[in-house]
C-alpha positions, 0 to 999 in steps of 0.5 A: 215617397218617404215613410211616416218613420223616415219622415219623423226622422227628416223633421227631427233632424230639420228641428235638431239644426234649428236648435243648434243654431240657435245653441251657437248664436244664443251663446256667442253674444256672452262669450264675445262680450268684451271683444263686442264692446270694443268693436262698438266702443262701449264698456264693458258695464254698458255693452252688457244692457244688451243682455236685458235688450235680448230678454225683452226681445224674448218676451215680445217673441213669445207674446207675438209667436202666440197670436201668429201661430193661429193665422200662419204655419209653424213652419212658416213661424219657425223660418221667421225665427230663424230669419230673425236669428240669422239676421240678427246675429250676422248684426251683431257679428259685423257691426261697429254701432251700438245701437245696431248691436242692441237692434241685433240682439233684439232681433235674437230674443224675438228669434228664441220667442218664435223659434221655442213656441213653433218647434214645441208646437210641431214637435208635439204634433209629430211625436206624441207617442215619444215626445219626451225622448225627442224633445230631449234629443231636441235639447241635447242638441241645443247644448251641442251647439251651445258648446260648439259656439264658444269653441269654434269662436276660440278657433276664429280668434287664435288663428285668424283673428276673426270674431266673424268666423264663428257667427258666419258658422252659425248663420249659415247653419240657419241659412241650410235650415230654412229650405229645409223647414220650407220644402217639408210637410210639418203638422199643423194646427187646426185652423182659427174658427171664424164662425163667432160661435166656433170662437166662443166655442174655443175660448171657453176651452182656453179657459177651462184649459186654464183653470186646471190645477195640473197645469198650473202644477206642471207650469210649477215644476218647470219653472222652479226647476228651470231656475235650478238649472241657471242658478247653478250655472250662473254662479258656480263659476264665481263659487269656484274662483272665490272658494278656491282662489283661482282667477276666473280664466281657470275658473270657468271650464267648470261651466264647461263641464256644467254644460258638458253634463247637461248635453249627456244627460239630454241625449242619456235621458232620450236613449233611456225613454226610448229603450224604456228602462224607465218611464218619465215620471221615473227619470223625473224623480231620478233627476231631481233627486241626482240633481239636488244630491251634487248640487249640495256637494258642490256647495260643500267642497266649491274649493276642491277644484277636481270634485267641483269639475267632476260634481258640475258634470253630474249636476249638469246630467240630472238636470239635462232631462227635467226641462224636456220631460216636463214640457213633453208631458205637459205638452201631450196632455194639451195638445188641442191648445199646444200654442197658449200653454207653450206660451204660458210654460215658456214665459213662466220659465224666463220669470223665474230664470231672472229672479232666482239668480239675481236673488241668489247674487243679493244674498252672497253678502249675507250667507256667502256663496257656500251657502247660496249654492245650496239654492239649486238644490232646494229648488230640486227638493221643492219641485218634487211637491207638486210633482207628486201632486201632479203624478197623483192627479194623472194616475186618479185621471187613468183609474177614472178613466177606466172605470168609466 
């Protein structure tokens, strides 16, 4: 019979493969992109709608995954997700339709929805008393995969000119892991009252959950610090090819090296909370001071191809920790209602992932691309108000806590 510690392990491997995965294919669509709009005939303007195709897909999942969780498992939610995603993706790799591809990346979105609220809920359930490090271990392997999508697809392509190859991979990482998620006893939350009372009961918790100013702090910082993140990586790209005047296949390892960071920073973060050389709030405010710091010398000097790479790499490692921490202390903080704030968290990170890059191409023309650079940077700077605010409510919290 496994340990209690043997077991956390098996679970944390178990999420660990959902998330690469879910790295792989989620990054496949982008990188495939123009290989994708041949095999199904479009252009490339047209074929990129897939995109927007998928956020709805996210959304939606979000939204179902939030009441599914209370009637089903979230192992049982987490196998449906990576159903979704296996199937899905395995569309997208074979089809020669459009209007298939689009069904297929539907399926992907609803599989990030599902499989995001179900890992966090069973992650908070099982490691609450190191939440953080594994939810950044969780993440770190995300971008493993991530960056093991692109290259293996590479792979496919020079040497046996196969787009399929490296959606076969992926899907069959899906496929070991669902037995796994299946023959394993992962927490569960509480069943759903039927008694009208009990439901009241709940309801006025939700509530009261709701109207918490540290939550809708916390919701604050991981939003405005999740739209630094893709800013950054959204456009440094561009900023580097225009500043420099390179083309854009030189370019675009500087997104390689973004993400090269932000797996380091990931797997760093979780070793330095497990080894305790600092607390959360302590790498938080590390993070977000280092993040903002290279985010404005990447700004500086776009056109200095060295210092650009070397500065996204670094970028890329103080970002890494923010979106795992603040999701482990928000999560931990209500864990009685794990599932509505997941939702909650996750959709506020999806708005404003959208709205601040797109708001940053609207603003090249104005202030040039020097200038909106500097935007992850003040999001950085900004997200540290209501951090402090936040740190501040959680410390009054602990004295009350005492002296009572």
């Amino acid at each position: 019979m496994l340990t209690t510690f043997s077991h956390r392990r098996l679970i944390l491997m178990t999420l660990g493969l959902a998330y690469i995965a879910l790295g792989m294919l989620g990054a496949l669509p982008a990188v495939s992109l123009i290989q994708l709009a041949s095999n199904t005939h479009v252009s490339l303007e047209v074929a990129g709608s897939m995109f927007t195709v998928s956020s709805i897909g996210g959304m939606l999942g979000i939204i179902g995954s939030g009441s599914l969780i209370r009637s089903i498992k979230p192992k049982y939610l987490l196998m449906l997700g990576l159903f979704f995603l296996g199937s899905g993706s395995l569309t997208i790799g074979l089809t020669s339709s459009f209007p298939v591809l689009l069904l297929g990346q539907m399926a992907v979105g609803v599989a990030f929805g599902f499989i995001d609220i179900s890992l966090n809920t069973i992650a908070t359930l099982a490691f609450q008393e190191q939440l953080a490090s594994n939810l950044a271990t969780i993440h770190g392997l995300f971008s493993l995969g991530a960056l093991l999508g692109p290259l293996i697809l590479a792979f496919g392509l020079q040497f046996f000119t196969s787009l399929e190859l490296s959606y076969f991979v992926g899907v069959g990482i899906t496929a070991i892991t669902m037995p796994l998620v299946l023959l394993q006893q992962l927490p569960e939350l509480a069943r759903q009252a039927k008694d009208v009372q009990q439901k009241r009961a709940e309801n006025r918790e939700l509530r009261n959950v709701l109207s918490q100013r540290f939550l809708w702090l916390m919701v604050l910082q991981l939003s405005i610090s999740s739209a630094a993140q893709m800013g950054f990586r959204s456009w440094i790209v561009t900023a580097v090819s225009q500043s420099a005047e390179i083309s854009l296949a030189q370019a675009a390892p500087v997104a390689t090296a973004f993400f090269l960071g932000m797996t380091a920073g990931q797997f760093g973060g979780a070793l330095v909370l497990r080894l305790g050389w600092l607390s959360e709030r302590n790498l938080l405010y590390t993070a977000l001071v280092g993040g903002a710091f290279w985010s404005v010398i990447t700004a500086i000097f776009p056109g200095q191809v060295l210092i650009a790479y070397a500065a996204s790499v670094l970028v890329g490692c103080f970002y890494g920790p923010l979106y795992p921490c603040i999701m482990a202390i928000t999560s931990r903080r209500f864990v009685h209602v794990i599932s509505a704030v997941s939702s909650m968290l996750i959709i506020s990170t999806d708005a404003s992932t959208v709205v601040v890059p797109a708001t940053m191409g609207l603003l090249i023309p104005t202030l040039g691309i020097n200038w909106v650079m500097t935007i992850p940077a003040l999001c950085c700077v900004v997200v540290l108000l209501p951090m402090m605010l936040a740190n501040r409510m959680q410390r009054q919290d602990q004295t009350d806590h005492h002296d009572g």
